[in-house]
C-alpha positions in Angstrom: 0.0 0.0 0.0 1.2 3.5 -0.4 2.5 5.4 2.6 1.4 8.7 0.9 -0.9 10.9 3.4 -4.3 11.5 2.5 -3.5 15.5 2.3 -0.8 14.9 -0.6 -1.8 15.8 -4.3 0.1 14.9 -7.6 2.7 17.7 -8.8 2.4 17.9 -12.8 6.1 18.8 -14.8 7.5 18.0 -17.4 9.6 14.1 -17.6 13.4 14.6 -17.4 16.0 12.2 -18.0 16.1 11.8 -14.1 13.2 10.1 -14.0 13.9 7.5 -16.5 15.0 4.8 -13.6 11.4 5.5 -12.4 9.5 5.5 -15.6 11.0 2.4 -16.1 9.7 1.1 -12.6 6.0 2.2 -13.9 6.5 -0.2 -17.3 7.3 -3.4 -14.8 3.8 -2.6 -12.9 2.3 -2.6 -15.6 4.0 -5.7 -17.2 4.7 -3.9 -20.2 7.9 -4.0 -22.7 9.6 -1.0 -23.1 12.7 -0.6 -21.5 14.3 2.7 -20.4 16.4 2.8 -23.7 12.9 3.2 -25.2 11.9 5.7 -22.9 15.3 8.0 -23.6 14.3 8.3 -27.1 11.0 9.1 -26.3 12.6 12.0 -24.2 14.6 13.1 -27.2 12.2 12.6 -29.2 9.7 15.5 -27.7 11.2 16.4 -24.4 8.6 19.9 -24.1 5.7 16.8 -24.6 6.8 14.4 -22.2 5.0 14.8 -18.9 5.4 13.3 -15.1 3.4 13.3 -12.1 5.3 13.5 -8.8 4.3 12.2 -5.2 6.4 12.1 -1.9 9.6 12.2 -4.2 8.1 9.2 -6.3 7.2 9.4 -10.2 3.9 8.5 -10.3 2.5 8.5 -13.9 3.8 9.1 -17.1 2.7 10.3 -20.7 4.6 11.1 -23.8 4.1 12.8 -27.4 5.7 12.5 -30.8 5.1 14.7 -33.3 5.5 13.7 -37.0 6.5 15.6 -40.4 4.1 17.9 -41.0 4.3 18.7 -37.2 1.4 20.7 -37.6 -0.9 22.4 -40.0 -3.6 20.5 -42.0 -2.8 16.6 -41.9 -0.7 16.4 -39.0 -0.9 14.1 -36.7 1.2 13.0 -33.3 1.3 10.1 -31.3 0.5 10.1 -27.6 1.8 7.3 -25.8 3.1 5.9 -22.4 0.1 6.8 -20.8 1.1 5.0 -17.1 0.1 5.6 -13.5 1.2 3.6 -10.3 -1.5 1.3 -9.4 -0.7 2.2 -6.1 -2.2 6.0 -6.4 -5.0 5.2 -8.5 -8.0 6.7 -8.0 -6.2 10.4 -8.1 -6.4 11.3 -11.9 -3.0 10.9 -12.5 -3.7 9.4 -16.0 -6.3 11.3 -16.9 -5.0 14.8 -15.9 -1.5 13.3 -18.3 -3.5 12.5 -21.0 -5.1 16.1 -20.7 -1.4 17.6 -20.6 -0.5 15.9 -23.7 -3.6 16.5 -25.6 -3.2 20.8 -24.8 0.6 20.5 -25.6 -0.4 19.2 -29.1 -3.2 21.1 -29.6 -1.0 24.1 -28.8 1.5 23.3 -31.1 -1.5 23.5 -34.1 -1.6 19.6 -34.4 -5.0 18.6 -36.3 -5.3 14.7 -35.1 -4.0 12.8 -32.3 -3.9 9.1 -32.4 -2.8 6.4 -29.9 -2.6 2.9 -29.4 -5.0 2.1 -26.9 -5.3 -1.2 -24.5 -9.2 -2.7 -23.6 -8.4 -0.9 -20.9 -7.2 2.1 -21.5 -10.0 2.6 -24.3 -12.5 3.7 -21.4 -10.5 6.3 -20.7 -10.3 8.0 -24.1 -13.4 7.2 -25.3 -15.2 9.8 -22.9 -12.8 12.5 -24.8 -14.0 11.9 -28.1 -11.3 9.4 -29.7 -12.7 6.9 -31.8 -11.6 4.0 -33.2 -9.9 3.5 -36.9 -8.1 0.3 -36.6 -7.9 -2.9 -35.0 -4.4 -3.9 -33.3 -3.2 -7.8 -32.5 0.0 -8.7 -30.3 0.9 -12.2 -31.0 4.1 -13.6 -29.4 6.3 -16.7 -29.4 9.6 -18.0 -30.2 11.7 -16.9 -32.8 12.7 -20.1 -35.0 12.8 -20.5 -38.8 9.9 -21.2 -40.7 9.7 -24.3 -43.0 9.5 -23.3 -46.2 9.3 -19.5 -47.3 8.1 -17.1 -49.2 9.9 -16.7 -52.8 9.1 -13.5 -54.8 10.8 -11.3 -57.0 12.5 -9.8 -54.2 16.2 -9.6 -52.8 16.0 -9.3 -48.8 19.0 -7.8 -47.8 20.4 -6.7 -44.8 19.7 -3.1 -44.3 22.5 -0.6 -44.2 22.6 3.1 -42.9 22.8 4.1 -46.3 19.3 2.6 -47.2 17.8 4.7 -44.6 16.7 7.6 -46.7 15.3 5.1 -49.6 13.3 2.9 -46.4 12.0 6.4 -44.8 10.6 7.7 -48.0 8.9 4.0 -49.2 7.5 4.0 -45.5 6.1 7.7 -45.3 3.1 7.3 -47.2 2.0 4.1 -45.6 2.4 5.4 -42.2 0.7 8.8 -43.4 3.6 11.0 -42.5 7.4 11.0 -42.4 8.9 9.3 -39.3 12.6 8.8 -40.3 14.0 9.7 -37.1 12.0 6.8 -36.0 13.6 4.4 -38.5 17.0 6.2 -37.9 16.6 5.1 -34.4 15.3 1.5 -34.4 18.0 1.5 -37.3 21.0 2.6 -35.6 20.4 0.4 -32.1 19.9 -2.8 -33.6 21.0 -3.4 -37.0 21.3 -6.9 -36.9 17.2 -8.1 -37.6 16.8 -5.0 -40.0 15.9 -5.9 -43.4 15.4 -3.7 -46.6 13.6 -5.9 -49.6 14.4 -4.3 -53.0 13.3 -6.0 -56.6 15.5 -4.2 -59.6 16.8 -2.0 -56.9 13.7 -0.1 -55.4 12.7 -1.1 -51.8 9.6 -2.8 -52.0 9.6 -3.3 -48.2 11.6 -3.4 -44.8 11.5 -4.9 -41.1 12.7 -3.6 -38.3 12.6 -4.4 -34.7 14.2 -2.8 -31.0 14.6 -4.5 -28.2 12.3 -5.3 -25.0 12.4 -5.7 -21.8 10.0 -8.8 -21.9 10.4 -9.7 -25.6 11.7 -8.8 -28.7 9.6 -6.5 -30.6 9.3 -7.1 -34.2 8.4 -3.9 -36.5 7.5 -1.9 -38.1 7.3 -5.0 -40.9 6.0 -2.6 -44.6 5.9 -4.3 -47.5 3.7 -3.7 -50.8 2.1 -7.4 -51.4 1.2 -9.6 -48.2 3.8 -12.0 -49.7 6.7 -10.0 -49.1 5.3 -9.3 -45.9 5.2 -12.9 -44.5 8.8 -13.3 -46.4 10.3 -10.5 -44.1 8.7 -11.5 -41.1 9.6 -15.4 -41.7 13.2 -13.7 -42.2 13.5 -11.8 -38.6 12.1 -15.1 -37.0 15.2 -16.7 -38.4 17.3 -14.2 -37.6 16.1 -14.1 -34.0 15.5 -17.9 -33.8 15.5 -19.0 -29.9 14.5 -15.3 -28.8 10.7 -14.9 -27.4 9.1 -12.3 -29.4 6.2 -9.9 -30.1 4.7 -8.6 -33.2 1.6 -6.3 -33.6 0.0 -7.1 -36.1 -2.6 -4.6 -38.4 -5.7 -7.1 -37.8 -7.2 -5.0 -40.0 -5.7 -6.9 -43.1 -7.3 -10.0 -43.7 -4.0 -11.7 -44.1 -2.2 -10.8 -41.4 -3.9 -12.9 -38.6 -2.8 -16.1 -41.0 0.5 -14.9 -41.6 1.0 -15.0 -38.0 -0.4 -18.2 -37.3 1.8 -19.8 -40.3 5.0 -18.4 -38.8 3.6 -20.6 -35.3 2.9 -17.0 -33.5 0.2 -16.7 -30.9 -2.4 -14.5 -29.9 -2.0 -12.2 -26.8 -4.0 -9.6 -26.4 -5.7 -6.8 -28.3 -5.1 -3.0 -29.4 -7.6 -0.3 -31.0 -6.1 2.7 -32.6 -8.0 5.8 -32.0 -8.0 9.0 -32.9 -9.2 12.9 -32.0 -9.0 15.6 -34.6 -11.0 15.8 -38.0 -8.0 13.6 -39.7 -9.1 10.3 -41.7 -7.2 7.2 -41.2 -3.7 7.7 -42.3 -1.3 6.1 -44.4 -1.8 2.8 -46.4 -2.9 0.1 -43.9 -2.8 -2.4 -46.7 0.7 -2.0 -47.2 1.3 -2.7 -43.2 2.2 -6.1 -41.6 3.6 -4.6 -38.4 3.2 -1.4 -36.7 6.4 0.2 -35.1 4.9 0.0 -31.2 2.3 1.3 -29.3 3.6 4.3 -27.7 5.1 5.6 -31.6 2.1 3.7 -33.8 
């Protein structure tokens, strides 16, 4: 139980890199996978849209932003994320009054829709504010091995290089509906080793990437233009990764992807709904979308 007094209220500031230790501590409660590396980006990310609530010394809730090229203006969108409070102070807001934070910051900054990644449970808490839902989410997990037979197409998968990071950011821009290359830069540059580029006669025609978890390792975002190549660069990670427990989450929204999974022996774990406030439609090119990045990034 929590030795707080009943006299003490949250304090509201902004997330430093001090508190990472304790963000951290907040993901384990909550049994989720991002470790503290993943939190530090998110800091550098948006450090003005990354918000804490304090008690008796203690962090006590979290939420983050990322803002996306156009960072504002007509078709922008951002991604709120890391929306955490100890289940020792619930009952005090603290997620709710983060959220709100986050949501002012963007709409300060003249962003026109704000999407998430939302939990069954965390759905109830947006819903009231007016996000709706736009897509349906999967996480299905397991371990890592190589998959009997394969996918052949008129593809080269290749390891992916730094120097294939400007061709990967501009083939992924308009199926995630804006440009996130410092994103892809990121998951990129911390763990080359599962990154793959596909290219036929030289043009990417898809990419995987992955970072690593604290729980598992989290495969995407996996962008390809036919489901083939998809299930030929996610058969490719699992072989790359073979013995490693994993997640993936998937776009349920494509009919294919759900059997994809189950062919590459993945199992289902739970489910996400992406949601949305602003007058934005959908963005990107969800048929071109075998994995999302993560939740806390989309």
């Amino acid at each position: 139980m929590s030795d707080a007094s009943p006299q003490a209220k949250p304090h509201y500031r902004l997330l430093t890199p001090a508190d990472l230790p304790g963000a951290r501590r907040l993901c384990e409660l909550a049994k989720w996978n991002q470790t503290e590396r993943d939190l530090e980006r998110l800091l550098t990310f948006e450090p003005r849209g990354c918000f804490a609530a304090e008690m008796d010394g203690q962090l006590a809730g979290t939420a983050t932003v990322t803002r996306f090229e156009p960072a504002g203006g007509p078709g922008s969108f951002a991604w709120i994320g890391m929306v955490l409070a100890d289940p020792e102070r619930r009952g005090l807001g603290i997620g709710s009054t983060l959220l709100q934070n986050a949501i002012a910051y963007l709409k300060d900054a003249g962003v026109e829709t704000l999407r998430l990644d939302a939990t069954p449970m965390g759905k109830k808490l947006y819903e009231p504010l007016g996000f709706t839902a736009e897509w349906k989410i999967e996480r299905w997990e397991g371990t890592a091995h190589k998959v009997p037979g394969g996918v052949l197409g008129p593809w080269e998968l290749l390891p992916a290089q730094p120097r294939d990071l400007d061709d990967i950011a501009a083939f992924d821009a308009p199926a995630f509906g804006a440009s996130r290359r410092r994103v892809l830069e990121a998951w990129l540059a911390d763990w080359p080793e599962p990154a793959i580029v596909a290219r036929r006669e030289g043009e990417v025609a898809g990419y995987a990437l992955a970072r690593k978890g604290a729980k598992a390792q989290q495969l995407g975002p996996i962008v390809s233009r036919d489901d083939g190549l998809a299930e030929a660069l996610l058969m490719a990670q699992l072989q790359k990764l073979a013995g490693e427990s994993v997640i993936v989450d998937l776009l349920a929204e494509n009919a294919w992807a759900v059997p994809t999974a189950k062919r590459c022996g993945l199992a289902h774990q739970r489910p996400f709904v992406r949601m949305a406030l602003g007058p934005g439609k959908p963005a990107g090119k969800p048929g071109m979308i075998l994995a999302i990045c993560c939740p806390e990034l989309g």
